[in-house]
Phi, psi and omega in degrees: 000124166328183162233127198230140154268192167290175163290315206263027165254138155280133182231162170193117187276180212223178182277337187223008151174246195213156187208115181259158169253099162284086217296319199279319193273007185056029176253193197231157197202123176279122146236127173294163168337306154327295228258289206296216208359335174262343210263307192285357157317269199284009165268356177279319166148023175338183144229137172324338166321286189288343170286300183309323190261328191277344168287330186300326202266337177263348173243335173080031171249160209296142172306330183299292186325317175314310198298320218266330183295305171332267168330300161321300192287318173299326191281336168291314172307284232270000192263343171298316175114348177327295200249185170183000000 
């Protein structure tokens, strides 16, 4: 499933990842480079799969682990209300 943010999330990317704005709760949300590489997969039209391999491959980390970060970050994205 795609990833969408809300109307009321802001995004900017940064010198160090991406900084989202939760407009309706006034907070702020760091994502590092990692996250910021999974995140722009998949608002480009990823599939998480495809979010996992461009991290094993741009960081050099194991697939699995990759597959499990991915996961980790979208579902903390969508429980937060960020996302959908």
């Amino acid at each position: 499933m795609p990833l969408r943010f809300g109307d009321n999330v802001s995004t900017a990317e940064t010198d160090y990842g991406t900084v989202l704005l939760d407009e309706r709760a006034g907070t702020y949300w760091e994502l590092n480079p990692t996250a910021t590489l999974v995140v722009r997969t998949l608002l480009d039209g990823g599939e998480e799969t495809d979010a996992a391999a461009a991290l094993a491959r741009e960081f050099d980390v194991d697939r699995a682990q990759a597959r499990l970060d991915v996961e980790t970050l979208v579902r903390e994205l969508r429980n937060s209300g960020l996302a959908s």
